[in-house]
N, C-alpha and C positions, 0 to 999 in steps of 0.2 A: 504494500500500500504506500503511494507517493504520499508526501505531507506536501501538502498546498504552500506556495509561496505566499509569503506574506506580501498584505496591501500595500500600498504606498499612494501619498496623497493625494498624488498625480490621478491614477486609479482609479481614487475615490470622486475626482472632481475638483481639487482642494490645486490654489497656486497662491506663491506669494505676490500680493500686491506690490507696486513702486512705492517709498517712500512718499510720495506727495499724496497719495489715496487718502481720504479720511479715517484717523486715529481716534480709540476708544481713548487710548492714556497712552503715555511713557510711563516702561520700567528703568530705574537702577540701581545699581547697586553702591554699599555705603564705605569708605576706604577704612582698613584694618591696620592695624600693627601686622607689618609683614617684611619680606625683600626690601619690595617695590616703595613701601613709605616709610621704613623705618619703625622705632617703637613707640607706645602707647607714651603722650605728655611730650613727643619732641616733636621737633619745629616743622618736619617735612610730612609728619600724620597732619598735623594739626592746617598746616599749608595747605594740603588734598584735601581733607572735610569743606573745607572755608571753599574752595574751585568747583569744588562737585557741587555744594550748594548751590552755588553762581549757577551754575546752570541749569540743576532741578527749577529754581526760582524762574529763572527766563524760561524754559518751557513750560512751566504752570502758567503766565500768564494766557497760554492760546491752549491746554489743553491738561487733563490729571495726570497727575503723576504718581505714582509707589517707588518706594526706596526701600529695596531689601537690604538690613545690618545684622549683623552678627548678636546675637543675645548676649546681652551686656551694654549694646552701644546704642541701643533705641531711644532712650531718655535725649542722651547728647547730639544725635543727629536730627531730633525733633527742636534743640533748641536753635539749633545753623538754618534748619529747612524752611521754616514756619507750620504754625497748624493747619495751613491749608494742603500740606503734602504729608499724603499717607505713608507709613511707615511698618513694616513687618519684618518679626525676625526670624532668620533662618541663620545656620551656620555657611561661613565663606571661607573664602582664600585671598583672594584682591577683591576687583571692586570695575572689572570692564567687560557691563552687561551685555552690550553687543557681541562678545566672542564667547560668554557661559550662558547666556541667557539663550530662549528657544528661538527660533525662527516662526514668527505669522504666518497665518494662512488661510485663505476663504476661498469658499465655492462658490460663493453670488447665492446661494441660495437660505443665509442665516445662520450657518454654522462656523464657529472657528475654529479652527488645528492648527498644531505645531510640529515642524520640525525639529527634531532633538540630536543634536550633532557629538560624536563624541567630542569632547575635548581634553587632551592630555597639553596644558601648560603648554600653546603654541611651539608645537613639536618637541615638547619633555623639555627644555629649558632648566640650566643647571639650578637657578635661582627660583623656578618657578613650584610649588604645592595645588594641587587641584585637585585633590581626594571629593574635596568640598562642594567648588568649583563645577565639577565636573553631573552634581545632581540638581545645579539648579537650574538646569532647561526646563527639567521636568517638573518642579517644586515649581516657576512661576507658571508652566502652562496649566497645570493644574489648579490654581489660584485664577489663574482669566476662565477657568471652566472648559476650554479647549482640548479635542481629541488629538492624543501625543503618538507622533509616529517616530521609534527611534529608528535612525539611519547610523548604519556601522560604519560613515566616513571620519574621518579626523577632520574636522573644519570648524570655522569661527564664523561668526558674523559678519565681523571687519574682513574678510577674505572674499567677497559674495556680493553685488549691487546687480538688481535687475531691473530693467525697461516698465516692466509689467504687462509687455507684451510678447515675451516670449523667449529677451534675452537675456542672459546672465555674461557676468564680466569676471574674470577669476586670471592667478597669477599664479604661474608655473613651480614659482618658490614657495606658495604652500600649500596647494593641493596636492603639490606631484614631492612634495618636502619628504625626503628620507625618514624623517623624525617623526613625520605625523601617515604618510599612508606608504609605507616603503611598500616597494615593486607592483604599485597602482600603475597601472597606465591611462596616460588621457583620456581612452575614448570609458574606460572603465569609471575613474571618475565622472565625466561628462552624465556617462548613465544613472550615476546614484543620484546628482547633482538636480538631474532634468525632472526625475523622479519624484523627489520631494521638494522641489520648487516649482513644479508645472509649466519648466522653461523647454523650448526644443533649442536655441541656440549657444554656445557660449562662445565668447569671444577671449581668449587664453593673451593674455599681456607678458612679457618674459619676467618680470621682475618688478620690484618694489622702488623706494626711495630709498639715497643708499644710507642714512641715519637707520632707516630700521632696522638696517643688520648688525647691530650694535648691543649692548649686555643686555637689554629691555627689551628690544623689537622687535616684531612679530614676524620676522622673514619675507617680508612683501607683499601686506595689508594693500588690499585693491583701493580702500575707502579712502587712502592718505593720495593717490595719486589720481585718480579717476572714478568718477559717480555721474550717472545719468543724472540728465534735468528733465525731462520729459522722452517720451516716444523719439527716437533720432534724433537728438541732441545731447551731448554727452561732455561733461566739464573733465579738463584734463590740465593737472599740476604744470608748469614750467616752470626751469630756470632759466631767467636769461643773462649769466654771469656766464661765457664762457669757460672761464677759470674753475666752475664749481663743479666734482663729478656727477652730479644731476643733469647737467645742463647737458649730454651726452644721450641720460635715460629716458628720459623726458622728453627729448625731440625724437626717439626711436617709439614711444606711447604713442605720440600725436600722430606719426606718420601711417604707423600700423592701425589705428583706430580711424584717419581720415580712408585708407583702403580696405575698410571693414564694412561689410554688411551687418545689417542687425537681423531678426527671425523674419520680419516681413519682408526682405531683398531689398530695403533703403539704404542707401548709403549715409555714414552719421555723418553727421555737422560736428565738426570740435570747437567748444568754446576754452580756450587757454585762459589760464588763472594764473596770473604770475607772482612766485614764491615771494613772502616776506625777504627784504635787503638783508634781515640779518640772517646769519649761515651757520654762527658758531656761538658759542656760551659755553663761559669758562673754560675755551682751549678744544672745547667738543662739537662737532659736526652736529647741527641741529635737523629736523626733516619737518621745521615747520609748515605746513600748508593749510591751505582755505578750502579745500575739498574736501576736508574732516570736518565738513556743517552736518545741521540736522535740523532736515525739514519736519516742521509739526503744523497742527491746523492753524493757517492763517499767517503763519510766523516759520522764519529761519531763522536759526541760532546759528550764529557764524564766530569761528575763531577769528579774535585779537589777540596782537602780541606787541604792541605797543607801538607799531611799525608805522612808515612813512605808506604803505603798500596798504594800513589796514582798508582805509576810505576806499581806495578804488576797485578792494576786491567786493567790498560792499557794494558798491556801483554796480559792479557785473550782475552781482543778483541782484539788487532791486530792478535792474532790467528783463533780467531771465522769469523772474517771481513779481510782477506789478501787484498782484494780487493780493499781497502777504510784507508784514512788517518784518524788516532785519533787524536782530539787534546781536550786537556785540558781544561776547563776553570772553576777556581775559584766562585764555587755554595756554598759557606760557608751564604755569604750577602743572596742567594734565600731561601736557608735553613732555616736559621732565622725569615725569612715568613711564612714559613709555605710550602714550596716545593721543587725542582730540577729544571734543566734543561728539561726534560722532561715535566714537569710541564705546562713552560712559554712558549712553543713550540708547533702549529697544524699543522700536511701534509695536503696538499692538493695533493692529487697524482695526477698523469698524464693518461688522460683517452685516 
């Protein structure tokens, strides 16, 4: 007797919406004594609560927000949050809900699902613990009430941005990552990927910014260098400082992505966002960018960093989003972790 393959979303009917689709709330998660910030009472925990704030704040004003912390730190994240952002404890590891937290999911017909991706510490990472980490895909889908489909890929959020019509964007360095699915091959990937996203195309980028390959960095997080803005238009990182090793990777993105189809045979539009002036902090290679936004109802939350660049990356979007207010918020402290705004942010859309 064969045993039946198991469902997958796709299957059922279920794909992830784009980003811009109508959000129920943003989830995130609340920064811990760990690696990444240091310990409980010092200055770089205490810097991260204060940042992560910042931004729950800014996306409560367009839409709900839940903040999952660790049991113990509920009291004190409700005093940074305000009472208007809810707060529940579960145990964690960090605190960057895009890469532990589930993937959304609707069928048009009322229902929500999730994708539940494994995640082993963006490919086991020496610094990194996810024992924790690693069950709260299924801890929040459960809490939005959503049907949980676990997929036995190694993948993050931040590794994953789709069209919502059919395309998905992913990078070589961590789908195909040693550390996260060793002797996977693309087309193998693309299968599990299409499956519980309800994507048929992906469009495969070689690599990351090169700050993210650094003691923190995710090995080339799609969300830091490239994110759709709509159906066939797609924003993409640049550097335009010759001198800087980006300014090499970044013009091989744009050229690959301008010769790219997406799943309906459009060819994309590339909008170029060009990187904050500054490149380096204290001695170190930074991978600032303004493509680590997050769009919520009504509003984009877009990284500042204090820069002469922030105003005009602003610009871009208030053109690309007329619809929707931009507001700022100072992601230099998330950076320093190891992500953006986009990062520490999950939709849950509206089914």
């Amino acid at each position: 007797m064969t045993t039946p393959a198991p469902r997958t979303p796709a299957a059922d009917g279920f794909r992830m919406p784009p980003e811009w689709a109508p959000h129920d709330r943003t989830w995130m998660a609340w920064p811990g004594p760990n690696a990444t910030f240091g310990e409980e009472g010092g200055p770089r925990l205490a810097a991260a609560r204060q940042a992560w704030a910042g931004v729950a704040r800014a996306v409560r004003r367009f839409e709900p927000v839940t903040v999952v912390a660790s049991p113990g730190q509920a009291e004190g994240a409700r005093a940074l949050l305000g009472p208007d952002v809810e707060v529940v404890e579960q145990p964690l590891d960090d605190a960057w809900m895009r890469d532990i937290g589930p993937t959304f999911l609707t069928d048009g017909n009322g229902e929500l699902a999730a994708a539940d991706w494994v995640f082993n510490g963006w490919g086991g990472q020496e610094w990194a613990r996810w024992e924790r980490d690693a069950r709260i895909g299924r801890y929040v889908s459960g809490l939005a009430g959503a049907r949980t489909y676990a997929s036995s890929l190694v993948n993050e959020g931040g590794g994953l941005h789709v069209d919502g019509q059919g395309t998905v964007l992913l990078t070589e360095t961590v789908q195909l990552d040693p550390g996260r699915n060793p002797g996977l091959t693309r087309a193998e990937v693309e299968a599990e990927v299409h499956a519980h996203l309800g994507t048929t195309k992906a469009i495969w980028l070689p690599r990351g910014l090169t700050a993210d390959y650094g003691e923190f960095g995710t090995r080339g997080h799609v969300d830091i260098v490239a994110a759709f803005a709509r159906p066939g238009t797609v924003l993409v990182h640049t550097q335009p400082d010759p001198g800087h090793p980006d300014h090499a990777v970044c013009a091989e993105i744009a050229e690959l992505l301008r010769a790219a189809t997406d799943a309906r045979g459009r060819r994309l539009e590339v909008v170029e966002v060009p990187a904050p002036t500054v490149t380096e902090v204290d001695g170190e290679l930074v991978d600032y960018s303004y493509i680590n936004h997050y769009l919520c109802n009504r509003g984009v939350v877009l990284c500042a960093f204090g820069d002469p660049r922030d105003e005009r990356a602003a610009g871009i979007f208030r053109r690309l989003f007329p619809d929707r207010t931009v507001t700022l918020v100072d992601a230099r402290t998330i950076f320093a972790a190891g992500g953006g705004i986009h990062c520490v942010t999950q939709q849950q859309p509206t089914v």
